[in-house]
N, C-alpha and C positions, 0 to 999 in steps of 0.2 A: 316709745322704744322703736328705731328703726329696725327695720327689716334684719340688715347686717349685727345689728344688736340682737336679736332677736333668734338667730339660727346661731349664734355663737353662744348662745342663753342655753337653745336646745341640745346641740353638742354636749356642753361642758357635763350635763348631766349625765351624758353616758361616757366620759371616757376614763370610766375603770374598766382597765381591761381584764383585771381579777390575775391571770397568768402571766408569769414573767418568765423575761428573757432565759435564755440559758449563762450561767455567769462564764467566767475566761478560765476556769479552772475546771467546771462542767466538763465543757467541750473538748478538753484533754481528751477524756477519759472514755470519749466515744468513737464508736467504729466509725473512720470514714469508709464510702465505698464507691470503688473502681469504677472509670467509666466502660462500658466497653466498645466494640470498634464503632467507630467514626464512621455512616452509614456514610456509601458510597456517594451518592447521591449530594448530601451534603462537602463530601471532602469536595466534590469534583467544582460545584459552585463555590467554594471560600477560597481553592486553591488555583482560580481564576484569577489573570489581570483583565482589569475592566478599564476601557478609557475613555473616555464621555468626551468628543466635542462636541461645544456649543456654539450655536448660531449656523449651523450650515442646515438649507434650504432643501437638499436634496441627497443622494446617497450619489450620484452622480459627480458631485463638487467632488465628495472625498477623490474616488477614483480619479480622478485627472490628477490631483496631487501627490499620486503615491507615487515611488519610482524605486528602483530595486539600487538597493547600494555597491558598487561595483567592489569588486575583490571581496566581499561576503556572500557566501551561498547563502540563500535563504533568507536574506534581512533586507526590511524594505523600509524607507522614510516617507516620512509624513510632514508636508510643507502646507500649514493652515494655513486657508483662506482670509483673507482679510477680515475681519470682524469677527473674528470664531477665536475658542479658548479653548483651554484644558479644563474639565469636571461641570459640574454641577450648581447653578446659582441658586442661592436661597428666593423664596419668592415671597411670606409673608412675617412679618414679624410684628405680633402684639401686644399690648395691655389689657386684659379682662376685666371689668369691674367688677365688685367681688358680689356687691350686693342683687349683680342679674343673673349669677349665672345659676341654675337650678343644680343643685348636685345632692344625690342619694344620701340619705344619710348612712350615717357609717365610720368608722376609724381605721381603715386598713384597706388595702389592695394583695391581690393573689402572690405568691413569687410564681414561676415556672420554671422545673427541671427539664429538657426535653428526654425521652424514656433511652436516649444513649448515655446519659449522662450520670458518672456521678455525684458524690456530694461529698465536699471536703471540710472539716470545721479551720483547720489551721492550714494556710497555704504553703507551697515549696518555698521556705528561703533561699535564695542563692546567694553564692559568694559576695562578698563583699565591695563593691565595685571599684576597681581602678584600671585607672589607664598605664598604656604600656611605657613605662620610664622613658624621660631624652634625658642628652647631654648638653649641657649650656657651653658657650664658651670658651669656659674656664676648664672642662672635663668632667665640672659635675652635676649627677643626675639628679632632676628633679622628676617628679609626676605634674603633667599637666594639665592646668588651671583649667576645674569644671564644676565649679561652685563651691560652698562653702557650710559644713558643716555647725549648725548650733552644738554646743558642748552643755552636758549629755543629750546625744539626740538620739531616743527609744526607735524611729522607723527603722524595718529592714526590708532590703531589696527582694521580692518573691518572683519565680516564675508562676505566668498566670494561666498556664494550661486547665485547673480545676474549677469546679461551679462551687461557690458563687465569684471566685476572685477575678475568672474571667470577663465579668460580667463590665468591670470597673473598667473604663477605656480612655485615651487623652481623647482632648478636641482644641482644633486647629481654628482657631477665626481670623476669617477676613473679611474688613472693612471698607479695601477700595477694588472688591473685584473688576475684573478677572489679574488683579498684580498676582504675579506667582508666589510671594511670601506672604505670607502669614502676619497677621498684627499680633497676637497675644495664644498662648496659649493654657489651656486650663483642662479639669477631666468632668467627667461623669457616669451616669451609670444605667445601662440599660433596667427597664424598668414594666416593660411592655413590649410588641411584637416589634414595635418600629417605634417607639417611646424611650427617650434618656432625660434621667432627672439631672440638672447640675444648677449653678448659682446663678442667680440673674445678671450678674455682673460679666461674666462669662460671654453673654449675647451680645451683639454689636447693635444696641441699639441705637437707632436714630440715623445709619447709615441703609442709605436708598438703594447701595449696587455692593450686598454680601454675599458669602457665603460660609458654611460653618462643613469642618469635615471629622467624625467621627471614628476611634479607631480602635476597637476593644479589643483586650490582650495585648496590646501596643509594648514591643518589645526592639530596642532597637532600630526602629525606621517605620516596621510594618508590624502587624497584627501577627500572632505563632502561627494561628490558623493559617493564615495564604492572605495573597494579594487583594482576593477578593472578598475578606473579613471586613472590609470598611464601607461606610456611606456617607453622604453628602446629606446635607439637612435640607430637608424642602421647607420648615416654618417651627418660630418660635412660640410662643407663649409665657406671659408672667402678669402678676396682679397688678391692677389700677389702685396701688395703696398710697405714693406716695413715699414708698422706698422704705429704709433701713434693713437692718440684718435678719430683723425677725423674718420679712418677706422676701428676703433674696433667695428665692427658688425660682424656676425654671425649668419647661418641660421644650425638650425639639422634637421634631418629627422627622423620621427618618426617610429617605428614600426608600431605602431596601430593610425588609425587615428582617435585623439580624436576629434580633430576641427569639424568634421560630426558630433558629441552628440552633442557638447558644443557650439560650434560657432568659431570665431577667429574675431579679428581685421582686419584692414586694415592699409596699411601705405600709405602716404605722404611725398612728399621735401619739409622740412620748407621754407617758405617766408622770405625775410626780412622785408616786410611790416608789419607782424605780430609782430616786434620785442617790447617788454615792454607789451605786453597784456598779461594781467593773464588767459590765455585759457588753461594751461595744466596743466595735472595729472602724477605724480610719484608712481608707484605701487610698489613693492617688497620685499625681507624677509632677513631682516637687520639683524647680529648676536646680535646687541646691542640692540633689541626688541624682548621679548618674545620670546629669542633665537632661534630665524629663524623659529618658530615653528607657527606663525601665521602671515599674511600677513597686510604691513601696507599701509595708501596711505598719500598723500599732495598733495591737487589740489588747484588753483588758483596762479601756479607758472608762473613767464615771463619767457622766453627767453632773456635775457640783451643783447647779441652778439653770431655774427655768426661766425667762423674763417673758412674763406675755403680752402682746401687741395686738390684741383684739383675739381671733381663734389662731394667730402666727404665735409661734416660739423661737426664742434666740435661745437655743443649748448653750451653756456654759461651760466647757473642761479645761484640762491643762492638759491635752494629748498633744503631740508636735504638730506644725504644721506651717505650710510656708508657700510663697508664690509658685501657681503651675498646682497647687492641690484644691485650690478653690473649685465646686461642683463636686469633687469629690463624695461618695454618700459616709456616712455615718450609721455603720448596723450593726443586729445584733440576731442573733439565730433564738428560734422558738420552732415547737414539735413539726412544726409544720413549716418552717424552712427558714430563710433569711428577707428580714426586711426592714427596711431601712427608717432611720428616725427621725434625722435630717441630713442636710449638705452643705457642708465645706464653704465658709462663709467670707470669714476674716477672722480679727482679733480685735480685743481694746484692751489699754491700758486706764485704770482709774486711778486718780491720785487720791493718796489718802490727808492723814492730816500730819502732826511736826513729827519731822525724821523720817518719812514714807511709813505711817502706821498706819497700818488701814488698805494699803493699799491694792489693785486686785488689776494679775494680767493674766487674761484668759482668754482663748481661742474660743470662737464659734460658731456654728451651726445652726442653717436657717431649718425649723419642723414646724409643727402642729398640725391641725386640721385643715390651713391653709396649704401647705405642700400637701397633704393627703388629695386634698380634693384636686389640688391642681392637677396631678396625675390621673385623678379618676374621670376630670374635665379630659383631658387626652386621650385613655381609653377607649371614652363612648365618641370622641368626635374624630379620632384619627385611627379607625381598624388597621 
């Protein structure tokens, strides 16, 4: 028995967790409670803009290039230096192999409230998203074209001011930095102090000159908190497995760690005992809703099946879900807070046998003890 056979032998023997989640109808029926005020302290840092250039040598450079803009009082420009750029570049991005790396045993990691915060089970829905009518041509009004709705699609649009919904953020990747656009984008979820869990496919691997930018509460352009709610990734992490869904997790490192304002989740190895309970919540920023530009959820989703791929799990449901929610987490609240099960993967369809019997389309979510550890390989190696 190898090694990797061998700690996944040990595992499996303990992951009865004996307590389950809280189901979707539970959490109705519980107080949430109020944050109270935003310590100064923290408002004054999140409600900072921060502008990071790169590549300049000296503080000197900047200066020579500033120049005060004529007919504005008080407004000055900034003409970069040759080689320099706007924000932060990514600097490592890995594969782990699964069977070196030592990790505690265990099924679960902390969430953290911070002690201004409080704790919500159901987030603020808000309205329903549309844009402000035109006129065609012809005189008549249309709404304009900013994705497209599946028919019946369960998500609705929340504000993400409360914990844990704030927690769930988009992420911005770029593959040929310093280009100012953005290649793809997708979400995730803080998870630790400067730690976001989201899907491996999500990361730009295999590009030499990236960067990845982080944005929790992402509401409209920027974060609700202020300008300076967001951070730049300094380094990736994901397994040496050889891929598929079970293992698409992914943990980044943040520059700044927001997790100490805001808080973070926790994660957990799903159960199989838990399997058909409507205990969990789907968060993320779909392009086919309010084009990525505000965060949706759908809770009261089961897990239908678990497919195992050594200690990785590919969750199985039929909760909605669609490009730009990939990373996304998959949770569910317990006494002791919210943590998450897996992340926002993809989907498959399987063909059955004559006339489509048999057959099975489900949405999934990479978990097990593999995202468990991965995030806990984060914890200890990136305070």
């Amino acid at each position: 028995m190898s090694h990797s056979q061998e700690s996944s032998h040990e595992k499996s023997e303990v992951r009865k967790h004996g307590e389950k989640p809280l189901g979707s109808e539970e959490t109705l029926k519980l107080q949430n409670e109020p944050d109270k005020d935003l310590p100064e302290a923290i408002h004054r840092e999140l409600s900072a803009s921060q502008i990071y250039i790169h590549g300049v040598g000296h503080r000197r450079d900047i200066d020579d290039y500033m120049n005060a803009v004529e007919g504005l009082e008080g407004t000055w420009s900034i003409r970069l230096p040759s080689g320099t750029s706007l924000g932060l570049p990514g600097r490592t991005g890995e594969r782990l192999h699964r069977a070196s790396v030592a990790i505690d045993k265990g099924i679960s990691t902390t969430p953290h409230r911070p002690e201004w915060s409080g704790l919500s089970y159901q987030p603020r829905v808000a309205g329903e998203f549309r844009h402000t009518m035109i006129r065609t041509i012809r005189g008549r009004t249309i709404e304009p074209f900013y994705g497209i709705y599946d028919s019946p699609d369960a998500r609705k649009v929340y504000y993400p001011r409360d914990y844990p919904w704030r927690c769930t953020g988009r992420i911005f990747t770029y593959t040929t930095w310093p280009t100012p656009n953005w290649s793809w984008s997708g979400s995730g979820a803080l998870v630790g102090p400067r730690l976001v869990l989201t899907a491996g496919h999500v990361a730009p691997w295999g590009s030499q000159s990236w960067a990845m930018l982080f944005v929790p509460a992402y509401w409209d352009g920027a974060s609700i908190f202020g300008p300076g709610a967001s951070s730049y990734v300094s380094d990736y992490r994901g397994w040496n497995t050889g891929g598929g869904t079970a293992h698409d997790s992914c943990i980044l490192r943040l520059y700044q760690p927001l997790g100490n304002q805001l808080g973070w989740i926790g994660s957990r190895t799903y159960d199989g005992d838990w399997e058909g309970g409507n205990y969990w919540v789907l968060t993320g920023y779909p392009g086919a809703i309010a084009g990525a530009n505000r965060p949706v959820f759908q809770s009261g989703v089961a897990v239908l099946d678990d497919d195992e791929d050594g200690d990785a799990q590919q969750l199985e449901h039929h909760g909605d879900s669609s490009p730009g929610e990939s990373g996304g987490p998959m949770f569910g609240f317990w006494n002791d807070g919210p943590h998450a099960i897996g992340t926002t993967s993809g989907g498959e369809t399987i063909s059955g046998g004559f006339l489509g019997i048999g057959n099975e389309d489900n949405n999934i979510a990479a978990g097990g003890d593999s995202m468990v550890d991965l995030i806990k390989w984060g914890l200890s190696n990136w305070p």
